[in-house]
C-alpha positions in Angstrom: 181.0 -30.8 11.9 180.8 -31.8 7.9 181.1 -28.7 5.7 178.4 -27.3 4.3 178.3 -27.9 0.3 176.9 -25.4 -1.5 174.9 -26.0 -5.0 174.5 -23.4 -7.7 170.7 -22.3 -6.5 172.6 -21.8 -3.2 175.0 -19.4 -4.2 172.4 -17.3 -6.2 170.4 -17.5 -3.0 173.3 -15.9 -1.5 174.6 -13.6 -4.1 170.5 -12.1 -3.7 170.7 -11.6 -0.3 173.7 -9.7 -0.2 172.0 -7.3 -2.9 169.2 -7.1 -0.8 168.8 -9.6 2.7 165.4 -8.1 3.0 164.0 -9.0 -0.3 160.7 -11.4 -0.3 161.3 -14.6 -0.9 158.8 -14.2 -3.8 161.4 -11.5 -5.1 164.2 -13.3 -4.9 162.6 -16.9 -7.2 161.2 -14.6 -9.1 164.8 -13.4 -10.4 166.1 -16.8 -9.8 163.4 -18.4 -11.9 162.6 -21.0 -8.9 160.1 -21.4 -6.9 159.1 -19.2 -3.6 158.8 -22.7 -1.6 162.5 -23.6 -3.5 164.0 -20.2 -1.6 162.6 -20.3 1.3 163.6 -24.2 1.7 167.2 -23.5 0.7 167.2 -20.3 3.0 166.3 -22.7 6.0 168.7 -25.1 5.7 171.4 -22.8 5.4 170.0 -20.4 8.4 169.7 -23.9 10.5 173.0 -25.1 9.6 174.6 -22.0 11.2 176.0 -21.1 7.4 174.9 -17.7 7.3 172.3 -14.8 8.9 170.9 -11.5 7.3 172.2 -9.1 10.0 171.4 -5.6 9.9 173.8 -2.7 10.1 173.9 0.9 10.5 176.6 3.0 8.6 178.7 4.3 11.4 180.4 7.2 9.9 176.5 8.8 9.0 176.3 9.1 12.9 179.7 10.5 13.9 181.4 6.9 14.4 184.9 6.1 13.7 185.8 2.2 13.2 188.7 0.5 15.1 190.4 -2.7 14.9 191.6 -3.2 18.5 194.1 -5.9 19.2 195.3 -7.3 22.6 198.5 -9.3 23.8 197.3 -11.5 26.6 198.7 -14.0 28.9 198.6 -17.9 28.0 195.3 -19.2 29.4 193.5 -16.2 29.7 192.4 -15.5 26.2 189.0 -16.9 26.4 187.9 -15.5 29.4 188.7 -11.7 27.6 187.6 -12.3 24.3 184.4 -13.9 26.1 183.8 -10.2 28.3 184.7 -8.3 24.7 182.0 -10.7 22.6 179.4 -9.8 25.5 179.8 -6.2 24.9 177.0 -4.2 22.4 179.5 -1.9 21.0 181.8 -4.7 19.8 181.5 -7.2 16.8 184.0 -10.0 14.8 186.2 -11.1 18.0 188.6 -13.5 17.1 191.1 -15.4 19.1 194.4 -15.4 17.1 197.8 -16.9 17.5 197.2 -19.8 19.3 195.1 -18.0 21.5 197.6 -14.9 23.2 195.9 -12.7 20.8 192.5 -11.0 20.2 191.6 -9.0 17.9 188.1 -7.2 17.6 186.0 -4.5 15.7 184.9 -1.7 17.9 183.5 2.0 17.6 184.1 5.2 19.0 181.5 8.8 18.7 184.7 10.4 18.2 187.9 9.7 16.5 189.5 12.1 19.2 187.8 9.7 22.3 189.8 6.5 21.0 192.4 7.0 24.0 189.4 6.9 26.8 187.4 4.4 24.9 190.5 1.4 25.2 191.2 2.9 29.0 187.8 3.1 30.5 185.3 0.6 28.6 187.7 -2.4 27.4 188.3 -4.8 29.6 191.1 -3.8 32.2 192.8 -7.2 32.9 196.4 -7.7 34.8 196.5 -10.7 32.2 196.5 -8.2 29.3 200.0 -7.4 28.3 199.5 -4.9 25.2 196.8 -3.1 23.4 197.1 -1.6 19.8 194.5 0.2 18.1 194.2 0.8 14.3 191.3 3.0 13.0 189.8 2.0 9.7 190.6 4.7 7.2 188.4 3.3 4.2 187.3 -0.4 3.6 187.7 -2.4 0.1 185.2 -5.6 0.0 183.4 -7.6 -2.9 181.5 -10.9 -3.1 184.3 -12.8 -4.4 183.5 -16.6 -4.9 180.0 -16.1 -3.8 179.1 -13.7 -6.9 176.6 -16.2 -8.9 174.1 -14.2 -10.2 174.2 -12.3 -14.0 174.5 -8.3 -14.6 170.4 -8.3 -15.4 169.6 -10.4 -12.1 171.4 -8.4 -10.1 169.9 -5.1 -11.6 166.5 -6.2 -10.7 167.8 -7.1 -6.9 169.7 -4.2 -6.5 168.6 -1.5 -3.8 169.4 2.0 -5.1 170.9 4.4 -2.1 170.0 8.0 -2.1 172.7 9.7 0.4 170.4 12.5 2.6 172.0 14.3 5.6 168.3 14.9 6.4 167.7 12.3 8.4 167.5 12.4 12.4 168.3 8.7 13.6 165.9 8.7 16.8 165.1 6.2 20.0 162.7 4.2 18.4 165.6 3.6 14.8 167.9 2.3 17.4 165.6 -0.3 19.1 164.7 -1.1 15.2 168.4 -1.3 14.7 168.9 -3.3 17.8 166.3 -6.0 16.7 168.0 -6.2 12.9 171.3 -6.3 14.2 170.1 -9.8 15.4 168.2 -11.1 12.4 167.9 -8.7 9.4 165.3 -10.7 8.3 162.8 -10.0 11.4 159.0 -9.7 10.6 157.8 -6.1 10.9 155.7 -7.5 13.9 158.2 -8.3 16.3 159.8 -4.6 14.9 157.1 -3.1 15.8 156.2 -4.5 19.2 160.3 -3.8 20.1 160.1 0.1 18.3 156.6 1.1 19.6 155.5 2.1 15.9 152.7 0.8 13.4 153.7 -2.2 11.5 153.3 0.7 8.6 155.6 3.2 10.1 158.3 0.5 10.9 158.2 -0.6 7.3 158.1 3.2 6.0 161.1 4.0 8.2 163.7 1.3 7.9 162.8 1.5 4.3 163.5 5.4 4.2 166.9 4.6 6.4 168.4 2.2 4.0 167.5 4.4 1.4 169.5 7.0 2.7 172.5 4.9 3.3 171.9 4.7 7.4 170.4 1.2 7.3 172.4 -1.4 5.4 171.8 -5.3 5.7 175.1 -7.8 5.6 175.4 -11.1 5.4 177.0 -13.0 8.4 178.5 -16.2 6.5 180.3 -18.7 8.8 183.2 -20.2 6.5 184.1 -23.0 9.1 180.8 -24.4 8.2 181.8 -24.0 4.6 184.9 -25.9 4.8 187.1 -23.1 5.2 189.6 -24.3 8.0 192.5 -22.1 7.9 191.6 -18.0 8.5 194.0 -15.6 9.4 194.8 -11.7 10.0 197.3 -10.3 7.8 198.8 -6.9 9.2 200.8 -5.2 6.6 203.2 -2.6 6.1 202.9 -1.2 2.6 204.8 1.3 0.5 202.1 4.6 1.1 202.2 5.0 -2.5 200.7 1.6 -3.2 198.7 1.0 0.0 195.7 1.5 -2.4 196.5 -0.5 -5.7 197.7 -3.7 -3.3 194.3 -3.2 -1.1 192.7 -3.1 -4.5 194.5 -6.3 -5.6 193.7 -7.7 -2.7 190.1 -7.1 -2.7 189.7 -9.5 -6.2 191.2 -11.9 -4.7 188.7 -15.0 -3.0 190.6 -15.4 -0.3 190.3 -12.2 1.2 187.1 -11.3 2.9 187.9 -7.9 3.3 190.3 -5.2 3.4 191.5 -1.5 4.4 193.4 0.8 5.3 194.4 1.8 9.0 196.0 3.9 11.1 199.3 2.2 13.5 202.0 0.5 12.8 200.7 -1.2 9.6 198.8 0.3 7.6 196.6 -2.3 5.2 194.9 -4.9 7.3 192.9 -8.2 5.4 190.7 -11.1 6.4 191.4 -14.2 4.7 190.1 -17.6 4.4 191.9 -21.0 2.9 190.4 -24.2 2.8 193.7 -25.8 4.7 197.3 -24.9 6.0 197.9 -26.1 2.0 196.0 -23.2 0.6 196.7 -20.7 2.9 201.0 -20.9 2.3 200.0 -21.1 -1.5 197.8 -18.5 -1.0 200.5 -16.3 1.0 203.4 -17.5 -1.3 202.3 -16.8 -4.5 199.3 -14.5 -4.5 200.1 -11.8 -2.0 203.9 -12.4 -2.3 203.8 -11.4 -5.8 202.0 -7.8 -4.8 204.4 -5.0 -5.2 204.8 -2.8 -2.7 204.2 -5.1 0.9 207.0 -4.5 2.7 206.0 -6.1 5.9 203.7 -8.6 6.4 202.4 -10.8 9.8 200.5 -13.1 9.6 198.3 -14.0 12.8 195.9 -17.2 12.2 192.2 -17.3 13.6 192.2 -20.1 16.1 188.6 -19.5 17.1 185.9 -17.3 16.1 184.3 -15.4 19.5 181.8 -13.3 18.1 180.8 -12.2 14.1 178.8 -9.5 13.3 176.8 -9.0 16.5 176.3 -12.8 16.8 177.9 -14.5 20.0 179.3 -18.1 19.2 179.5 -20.9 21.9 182.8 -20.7 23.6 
């Protein structure tokens, strides 16, 4: 497949939705001083071309969730079949195969940091072919935009939805069909919300408005970087000096490359998402960048050799 070039109005188109992946298309040329048929063209193209998806997301730790990274040590061979059973699952999202496929890694949830033992024993997979499991809970997540950021301080102000933290709230039957539906396509008219919630048209746009508000209901964007050229991802599983486990996850989070980062529990204890253009840019990347952060100790490095599942969206295998 030929990468994906993105032009400047692109790159404001997605630097807007990450502010906000609901906003009107109106909105968003409004702030970007083109027109509404402009952004809803470029949006399109990009949607079509499998670059990216508004996907929506509820903030786990608001409803008691804890955040694992789960990886698996599998037999040659059998990979696919398990990362395929783990991609199918509702409660799991950004499955990777790793390693030249004997590894997966995947992003999965427990109600209680104290049920992590009987979530991996009783609702993973259970597969002779698996030969290890290690689970790392995520402690506290650094992001940015990175190379995406296009848009100035005063364009982003006017985009920018302001979060009012509430403990208020009662997240209900009908907020997790509405959940269910966004968690597909963030962008989803407030019809086919309504005929999935039961509710008005008016009391679906009252409510996920009030959630995201609120900080329950947040809206990401899922951005496919093979289709952008990026051919070389990995997993990098670090050991860091606990004194500088922040200022390197810090460092890390400015950098590009890096997707996203934070701190876990296990073995390491600072795990990142990167992605290089090429083998080229990764060893510079790995060589110069992170070797010159003070304080790694350890460091593996585990590449992405196929991408399973992103955030709730399941690739062909």
């Amino acid at each position: 497949m030929k990468p994906v070039t993105l032009d400047s109005v692109d790159r404001q188109l997605i630097h807007a939705l990450d502010l906000d992946g609901r906003a009107p298309f109106a909105r968003i040329a409004d702030v970007l001083g083109v027109s509404e048929n402009t952004v809803g063209r470029r949006y399109r193209r990009l949607r079509q071309a499998g670059v990216l998806r508004v996907v929506g997301a509820v903030a786990s730790a608001k409803l008691g969730y804890a955040l694992w990274m789960v990886r698996f040590a599998c037999a040659p061979a059998s990979g696919i079949p398990i990362a395929a059973a783990l991609a199918k699952r509702p409660d799991t999202f950004w499955v990777h195969l790793l390693s030249g496929g004997t590894e997966i890694a995947c992003t999965t949830q427990s109600s209680m940091v104290e049920d992590a033992e009987g979530l991996l024993l009783d609702k993973l997979p259970r597969s002779s072919r698996i030969t290890s499991v290690t689970a790392h809970q995520m402690l506290h997540g650094f992001t940015r935009l990175g190379g995406w950021a296009a848009l100035s301080e005063q364009q982003i102000a006017a985009l920018r939805v302001p979060v009012h933290p509430t403990e208020e709230i009662t997240f209900d039957e009908a907020d997790r069909h509405l959940v269910h539906v966004l968690a597909d396509d963030g962008r989803a008219s407030y019809g086919e919300l309504a005929a999935a919630s039961g509710l008005s048209e008016s009391t679906v746009k009252r409510r996920i408005e009030t959630l995201r508000q609120a900080g329950f209901l947040t809206y990401q964007l899922d951005i496919s970087l093979r289709a952008l050229g990026f051919q070389s991802e990995a997993r990098l599983w670090m050991v860091v000096r606990p004194s500088a486990v922040v200022s390197v996850a810090e460092s890390l989070a400015e950098h590009d490359e890096v997707q996203f980062a934070a701190v876990t529990t296990g073995p390491t204890n600072l795990v990142a998402a990167i992605a290089c253009r090429n083998a080229a840019h990764l060893y510079e990347y790995l060589t110069e960048r992170v070797g010159s952060l003070d304080g790694i100790r350890q460091m593996e490095t585990a590449p992405v050799v196929r991408t399973v599942k992103r955030s709730g969206s399941l690739l062909p295998l």
